[in-house]
C-alpha positions as CSV (number, residue, x, y, z in Angstrom):
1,X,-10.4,-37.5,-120.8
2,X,-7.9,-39.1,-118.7
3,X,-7.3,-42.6,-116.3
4,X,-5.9,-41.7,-112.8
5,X,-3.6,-43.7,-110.8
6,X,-2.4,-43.7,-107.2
7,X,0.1,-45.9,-106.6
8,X,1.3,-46.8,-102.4
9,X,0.7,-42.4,-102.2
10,X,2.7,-41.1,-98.7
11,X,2.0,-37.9,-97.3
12,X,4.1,-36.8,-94.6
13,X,4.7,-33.6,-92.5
14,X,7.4,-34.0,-90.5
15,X,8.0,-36.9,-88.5
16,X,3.6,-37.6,-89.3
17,X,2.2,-39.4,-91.8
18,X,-1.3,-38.2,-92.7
19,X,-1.6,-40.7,-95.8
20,X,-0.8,-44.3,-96.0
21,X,0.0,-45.8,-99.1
22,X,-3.2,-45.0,-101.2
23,X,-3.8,-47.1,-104.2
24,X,-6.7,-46.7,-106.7
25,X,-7.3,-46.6,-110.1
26,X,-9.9,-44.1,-111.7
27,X,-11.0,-45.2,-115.1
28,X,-11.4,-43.0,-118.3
29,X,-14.6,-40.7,-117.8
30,X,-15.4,-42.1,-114.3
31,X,-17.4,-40.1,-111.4
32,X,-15.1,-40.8,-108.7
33,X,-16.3,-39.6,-105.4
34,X,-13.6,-39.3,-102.0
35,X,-15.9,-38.9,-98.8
36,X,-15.0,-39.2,-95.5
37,X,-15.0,-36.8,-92.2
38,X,-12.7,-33.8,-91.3
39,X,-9.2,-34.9,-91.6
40,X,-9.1,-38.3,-92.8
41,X,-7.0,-37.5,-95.7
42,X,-9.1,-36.9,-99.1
43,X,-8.7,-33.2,-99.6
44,X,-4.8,-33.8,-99.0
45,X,-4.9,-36.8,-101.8
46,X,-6.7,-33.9,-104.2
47,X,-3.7,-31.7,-103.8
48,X,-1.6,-34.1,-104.2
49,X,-3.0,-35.1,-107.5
50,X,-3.0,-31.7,-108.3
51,X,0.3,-30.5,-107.3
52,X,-0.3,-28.6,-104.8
53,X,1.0,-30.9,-102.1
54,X,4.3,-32.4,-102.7
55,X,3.9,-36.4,-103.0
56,X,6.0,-37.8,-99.9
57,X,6.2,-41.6,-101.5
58,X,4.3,-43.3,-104.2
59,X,3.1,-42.2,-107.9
60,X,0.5,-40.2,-109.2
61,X,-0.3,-41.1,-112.7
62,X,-2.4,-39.8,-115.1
63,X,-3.0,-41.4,-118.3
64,X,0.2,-43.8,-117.7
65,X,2.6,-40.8,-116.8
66,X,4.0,-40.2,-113.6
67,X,3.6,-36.8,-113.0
68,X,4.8,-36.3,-109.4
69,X,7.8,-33.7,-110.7
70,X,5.1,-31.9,-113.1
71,X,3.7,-28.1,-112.1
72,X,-0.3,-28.0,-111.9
73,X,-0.2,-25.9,-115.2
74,X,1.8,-29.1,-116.6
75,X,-0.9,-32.1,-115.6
76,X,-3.5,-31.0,-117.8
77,X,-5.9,-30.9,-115.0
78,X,-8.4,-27.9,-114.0
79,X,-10.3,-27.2,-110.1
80,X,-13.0,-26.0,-108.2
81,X,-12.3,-25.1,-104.8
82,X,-14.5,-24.6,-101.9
83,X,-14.7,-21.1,-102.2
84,X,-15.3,-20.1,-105.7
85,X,-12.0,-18.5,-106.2
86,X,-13.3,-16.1,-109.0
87,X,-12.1,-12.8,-109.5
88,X,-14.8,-9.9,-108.0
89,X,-13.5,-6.8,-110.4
90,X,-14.3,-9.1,-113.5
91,X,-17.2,-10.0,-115.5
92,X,-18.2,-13.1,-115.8
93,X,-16.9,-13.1,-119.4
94,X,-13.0,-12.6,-118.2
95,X,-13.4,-14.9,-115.3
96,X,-14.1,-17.5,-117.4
97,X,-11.9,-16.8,-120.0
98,X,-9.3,-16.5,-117.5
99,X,-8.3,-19.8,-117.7
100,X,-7.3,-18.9,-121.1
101,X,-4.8,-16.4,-119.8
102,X,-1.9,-18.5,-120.7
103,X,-3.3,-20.1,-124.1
104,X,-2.1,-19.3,-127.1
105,X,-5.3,-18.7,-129.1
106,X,-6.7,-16.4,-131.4
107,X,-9.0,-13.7,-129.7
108,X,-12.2,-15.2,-132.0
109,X,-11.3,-19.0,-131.4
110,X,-11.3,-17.7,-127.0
111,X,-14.1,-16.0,-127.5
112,X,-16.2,-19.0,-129.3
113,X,-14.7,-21.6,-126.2
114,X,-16.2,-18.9,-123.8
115,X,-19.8,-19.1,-125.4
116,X,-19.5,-22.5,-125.8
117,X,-19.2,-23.0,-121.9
118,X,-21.6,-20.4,-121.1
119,X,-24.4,-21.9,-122.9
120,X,-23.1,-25.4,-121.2
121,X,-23.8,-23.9,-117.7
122,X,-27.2,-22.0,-119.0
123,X,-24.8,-18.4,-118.3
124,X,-25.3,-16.8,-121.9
125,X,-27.4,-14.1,-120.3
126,X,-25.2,-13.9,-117.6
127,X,-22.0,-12.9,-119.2
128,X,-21.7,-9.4,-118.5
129,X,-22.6,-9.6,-114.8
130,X,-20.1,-9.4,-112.0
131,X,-19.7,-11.7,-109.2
132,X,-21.2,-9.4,-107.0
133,X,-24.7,-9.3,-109.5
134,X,-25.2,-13.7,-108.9
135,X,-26.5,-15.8,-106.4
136,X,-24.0,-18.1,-105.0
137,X,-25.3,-21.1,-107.3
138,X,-24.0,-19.2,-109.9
139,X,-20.6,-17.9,-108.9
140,X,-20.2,-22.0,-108.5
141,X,-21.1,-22.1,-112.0
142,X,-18.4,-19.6,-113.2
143,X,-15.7,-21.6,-111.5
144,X,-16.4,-24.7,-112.9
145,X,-16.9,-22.9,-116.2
146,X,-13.3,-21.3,-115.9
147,X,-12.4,-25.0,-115.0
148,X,-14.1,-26.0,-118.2
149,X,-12.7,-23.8,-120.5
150,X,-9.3,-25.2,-120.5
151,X,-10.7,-29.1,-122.0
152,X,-8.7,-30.3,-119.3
153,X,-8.4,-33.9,-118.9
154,X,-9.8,-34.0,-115.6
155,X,-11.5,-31.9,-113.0
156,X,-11.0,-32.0,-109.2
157,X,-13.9,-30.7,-107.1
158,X,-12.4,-29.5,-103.4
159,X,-16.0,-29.4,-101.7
160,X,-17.1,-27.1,-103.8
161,X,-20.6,-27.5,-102.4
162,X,-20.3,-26.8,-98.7
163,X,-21.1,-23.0,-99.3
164,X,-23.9,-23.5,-100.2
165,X,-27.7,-23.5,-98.5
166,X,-29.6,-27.3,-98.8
167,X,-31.9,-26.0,-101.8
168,X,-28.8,-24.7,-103.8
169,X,-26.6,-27.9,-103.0
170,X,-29.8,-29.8,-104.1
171,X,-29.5,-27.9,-107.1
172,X,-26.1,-27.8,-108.1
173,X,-25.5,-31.9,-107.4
174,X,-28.3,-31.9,-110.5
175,X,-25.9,-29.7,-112.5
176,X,-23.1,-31.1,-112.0
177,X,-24.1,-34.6,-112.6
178,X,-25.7,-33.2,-116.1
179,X,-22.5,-31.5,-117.2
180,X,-20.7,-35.1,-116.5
181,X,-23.3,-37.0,-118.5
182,X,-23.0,-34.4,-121.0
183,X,-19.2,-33.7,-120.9
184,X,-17.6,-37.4,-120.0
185,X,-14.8,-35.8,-118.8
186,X,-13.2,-37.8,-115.9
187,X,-13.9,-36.3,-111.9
188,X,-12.6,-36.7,-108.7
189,X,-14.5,-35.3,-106.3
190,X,-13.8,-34.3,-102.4
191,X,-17.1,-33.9,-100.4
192,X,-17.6,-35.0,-96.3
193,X,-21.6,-35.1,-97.2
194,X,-22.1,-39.0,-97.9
195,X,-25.6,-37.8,-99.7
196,X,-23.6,-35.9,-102.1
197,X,-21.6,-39.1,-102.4
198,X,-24.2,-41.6,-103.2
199,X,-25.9,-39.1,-105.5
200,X,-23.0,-38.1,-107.9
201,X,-20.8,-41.1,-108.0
202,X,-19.9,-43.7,-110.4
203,X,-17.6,-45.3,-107.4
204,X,-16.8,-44.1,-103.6
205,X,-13.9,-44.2,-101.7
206,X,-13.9,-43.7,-98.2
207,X,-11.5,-42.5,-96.2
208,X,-10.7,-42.4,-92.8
209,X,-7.3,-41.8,-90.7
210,X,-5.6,-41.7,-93.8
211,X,-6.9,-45.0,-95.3
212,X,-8.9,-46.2,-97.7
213,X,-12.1,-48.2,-96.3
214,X,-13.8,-49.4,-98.8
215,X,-13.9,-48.5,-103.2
216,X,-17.2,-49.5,-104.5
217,X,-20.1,-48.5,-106.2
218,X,-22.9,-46.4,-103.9
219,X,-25.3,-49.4,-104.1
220,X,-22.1,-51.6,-103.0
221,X,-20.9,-49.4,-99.9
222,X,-24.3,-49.3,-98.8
223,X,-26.1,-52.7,-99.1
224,X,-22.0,-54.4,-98.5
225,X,-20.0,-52.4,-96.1
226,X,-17.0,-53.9,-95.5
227,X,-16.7,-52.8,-91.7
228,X,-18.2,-51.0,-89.1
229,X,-17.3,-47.5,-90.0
230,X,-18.3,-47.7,-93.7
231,X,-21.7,-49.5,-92.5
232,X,-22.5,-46.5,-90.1
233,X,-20.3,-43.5,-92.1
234,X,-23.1,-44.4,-95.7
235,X,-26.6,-44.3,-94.5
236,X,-28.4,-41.4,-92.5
237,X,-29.7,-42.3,-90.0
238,X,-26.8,-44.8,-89.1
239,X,-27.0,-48.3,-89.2
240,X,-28.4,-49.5,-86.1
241,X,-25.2,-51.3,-84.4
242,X,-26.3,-54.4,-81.3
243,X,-23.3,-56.0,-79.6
244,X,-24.0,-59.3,-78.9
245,X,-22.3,-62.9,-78.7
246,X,-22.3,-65.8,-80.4
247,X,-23.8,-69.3,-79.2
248,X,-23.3,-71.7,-81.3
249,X,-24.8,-70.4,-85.0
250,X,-27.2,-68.0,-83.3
251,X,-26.0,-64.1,-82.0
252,X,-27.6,-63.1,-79.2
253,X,-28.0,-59.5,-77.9
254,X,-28.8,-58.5,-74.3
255,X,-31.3,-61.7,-74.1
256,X,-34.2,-59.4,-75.8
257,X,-32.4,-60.4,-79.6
258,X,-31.7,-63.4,-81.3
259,X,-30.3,-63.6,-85.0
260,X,-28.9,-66.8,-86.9
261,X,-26.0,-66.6,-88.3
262,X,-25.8,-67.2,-91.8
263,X,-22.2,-68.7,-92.0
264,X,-19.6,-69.8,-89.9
265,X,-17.2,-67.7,-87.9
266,X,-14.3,-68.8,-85.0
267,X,-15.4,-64.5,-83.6
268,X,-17.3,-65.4,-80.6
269,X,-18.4,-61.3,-80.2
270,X,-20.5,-60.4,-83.0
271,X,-22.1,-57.1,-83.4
272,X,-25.3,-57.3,-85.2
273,X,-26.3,-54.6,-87.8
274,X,-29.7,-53.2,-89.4
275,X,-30.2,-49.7,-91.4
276,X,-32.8,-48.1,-90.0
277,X,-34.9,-48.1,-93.7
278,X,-34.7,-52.2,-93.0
279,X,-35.9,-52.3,-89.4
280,X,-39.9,-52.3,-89.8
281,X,-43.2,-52.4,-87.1
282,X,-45.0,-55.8,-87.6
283,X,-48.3,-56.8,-86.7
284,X,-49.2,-59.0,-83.6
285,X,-48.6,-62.8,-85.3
286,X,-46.1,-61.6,-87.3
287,X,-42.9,-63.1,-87.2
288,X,-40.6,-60.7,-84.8
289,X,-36.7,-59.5,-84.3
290,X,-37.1,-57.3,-81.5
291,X,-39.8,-55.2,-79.8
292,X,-39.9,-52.4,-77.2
293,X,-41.2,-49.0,-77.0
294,X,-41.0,-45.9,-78.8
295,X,-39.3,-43.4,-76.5
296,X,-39.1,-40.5,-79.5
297,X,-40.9,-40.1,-83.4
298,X,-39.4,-37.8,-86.1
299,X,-41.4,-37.0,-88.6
300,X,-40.2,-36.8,-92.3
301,X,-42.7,-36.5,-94.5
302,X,-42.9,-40.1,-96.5
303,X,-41.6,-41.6,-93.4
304,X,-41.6,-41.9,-89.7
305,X,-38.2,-42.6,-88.3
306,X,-39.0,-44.0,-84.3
307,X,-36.6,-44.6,-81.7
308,X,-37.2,-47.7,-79.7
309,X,-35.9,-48.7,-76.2
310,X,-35.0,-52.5,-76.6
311,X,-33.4,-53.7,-73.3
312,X,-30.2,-52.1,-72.9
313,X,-30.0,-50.4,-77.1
314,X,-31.9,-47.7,-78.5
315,X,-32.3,-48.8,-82.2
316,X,-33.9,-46.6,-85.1
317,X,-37.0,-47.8,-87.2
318,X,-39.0,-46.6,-89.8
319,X,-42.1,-46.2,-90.4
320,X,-44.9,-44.7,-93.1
321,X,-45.5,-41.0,-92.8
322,X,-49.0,-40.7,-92.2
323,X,-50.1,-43.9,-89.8
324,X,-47.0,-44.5,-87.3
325,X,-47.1,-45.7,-83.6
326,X,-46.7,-42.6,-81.5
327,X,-44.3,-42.0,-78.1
328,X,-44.9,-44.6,-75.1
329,X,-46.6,-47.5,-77.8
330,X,-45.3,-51.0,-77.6
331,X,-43.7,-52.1,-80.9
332,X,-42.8,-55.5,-83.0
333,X,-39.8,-54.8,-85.4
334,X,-38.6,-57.0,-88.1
335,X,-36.1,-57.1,-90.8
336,X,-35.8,-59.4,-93.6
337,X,-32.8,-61.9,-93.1
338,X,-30.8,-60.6,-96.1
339,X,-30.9,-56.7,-94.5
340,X,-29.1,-58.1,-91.4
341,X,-25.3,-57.6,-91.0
342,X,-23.1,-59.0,-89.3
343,X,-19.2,-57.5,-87.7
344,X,-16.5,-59.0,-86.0
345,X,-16.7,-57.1,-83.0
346,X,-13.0,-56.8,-82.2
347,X,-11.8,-56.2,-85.6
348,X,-15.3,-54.2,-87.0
349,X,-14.6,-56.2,-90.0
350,X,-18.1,-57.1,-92.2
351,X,-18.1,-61.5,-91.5
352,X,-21.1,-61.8,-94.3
């Protein structure tokens, strides 16, 4: 097991600069997941930390040694890409053992390591298969177990899910988490699926144009976003995001919404947030935030999510599964005051 430090990390092609002066720490046997959409930078800070991408500025440390000038074989560290990357002529035996190739060990002592992995990943019966002879779940398995087999000090996951149909990604997610729980080695993992995100890590960082938005636990990034993008980025559906201004210590929205304000703020444009899973149908009597009507209900099984026309903003609701309001009703919404958000509106920044 191993710590992980980024220190002010550059990446640079030509006169572009892609990343911009990354910083984080990753402690000893953390979960760490990066998430983020399609070219915001994580993947390239994975490389990087492997050697595979040439640092342009900054450090990358692991364990308290800079090892920006050190070869991938060099940094102790072992991982699974996107597209399995395991070798189709071989059993499973040799592709695991592969990652052996260059160890110096007895044939007995590589033999034991390769059982030991196998029955780690429940592949003992598989051993003598070829790639060709598993289902996609378990060619993932292979990789990570030729990852494994090496005791590195930490593994780097390259979105090693996204090949995957929604029952097998449901599946491996389990594994994977197991074999941390089990293992304690430290991860960094690369996914652009927030689910996977909330579901595997110990801490998030999201990325986006090259920055880091926010480092926190999944609870954190999800109940305190620190701006607009995290706020709508962790949740699906969205958070619900009303433009409105502020009078006084009250934010209005379109004349149909009005929220107090918790503290004080010199932003006189305020955009008002609620998730979806907040935002709830109320009786008649009931104390109200908004109503309007339902213009469109998607069934999801445990719940109802409706989408409600409230003056000028469609916001998302949810309701139970079985008794919801349908298409064309009138609704009453409310969310409890500590579910309700609040952004700068020029500088998206969180102002609660």
């Amino acid at each position: 097991m191993a710590t992980v430090s980024l220190k002010n990390l550059t990446k640079t092609y030509g006169k572009t600069e892609v990343l911009h002066g990354i910083d984080l720490e990753v402690n000893d046997g953390e979960f760490v997941v990066f998430v983020g959409p399609s070219g915001c930078g994580k993947s390239t800070t994975l490389r990087m930390l492997a050697g595979l991408e040439e640092v342009s500025a900054g450090e990358v440390m692991i364990d308290g040694a800079v090892v920006n000038n050190l070869e991938p074989k060099e940094r102790n560290i072992a991982m699974v890409f996107q597209n399995y990357a395991i070798y189709p002529h071989m059993s499973v035996r040799k592709n695991i053992g592969f990652g052996l190739h260059t160890a110096k060990l007895p044939k007995p002592e590589k033999e034991k390591k390769i059982e030991e992995v196998a029955a780690l990943l429940s592949m003992t019966d598989l051993l003598d298969r070829r790639p060709s002879q598993l289902s996609g779940g378990q060619r993932q398995r292979v990789a990570i177990g030729r990852a494994m087999v090496r005791d590195p000090s930490v593994f780097l996951f390259d979105e090693p899910l996204s090949n995957l149909d929604a029952q097998l990604r449901t599946q491996m997610r389990l594994e994977i988490k197991k074999l941390h729980q089990r293992v304690g080695t430290t991860i960094i993992f690369v996914t652009h699926d927030q689910v996977e995100a909330m579901t595997l890590a110990d801490r998030i960082v999201i990325m986006k144009d090259g920055h880091i938005q926010q480092v926190g636990s999944p609870s954190e990034v999800f109940q305190s976003p620190k701006n607009m993008f995290v706020a709508q980025f962790i949740g699906a559906p969205s958070m619900n995001m009303l433009p409105g201004q502020r009078s006084g210590n009250t934010v209005k929205v379109d004349d149909q919404i009005s929220v107090e304000l918790p503290i004080e703020t010199k932003s006189d444009s305020i955009t008002v947030g609620i998730r979806p899973s907040a935002l709830v149908p109320v009786e008649d009597g009931a104390e109200t935030l908004m109503e309007g009507s339902v213009t469109l209900v998607e069934p999801l099984g445990t719940e109802t999510l409706l989408y409600v026309q409230v003056g000028d903003n469609e916001v998302i609701a949810s309701a139970p599964g079985r008794q919801h309001p349908q298409r064309g009703d009138f609704v009453r919404l409310s969310a409890e005051a500590d579910e309700i958000h609040f952004f700068d509106s020029h500088t998206q920044e969180s102002i609660r």
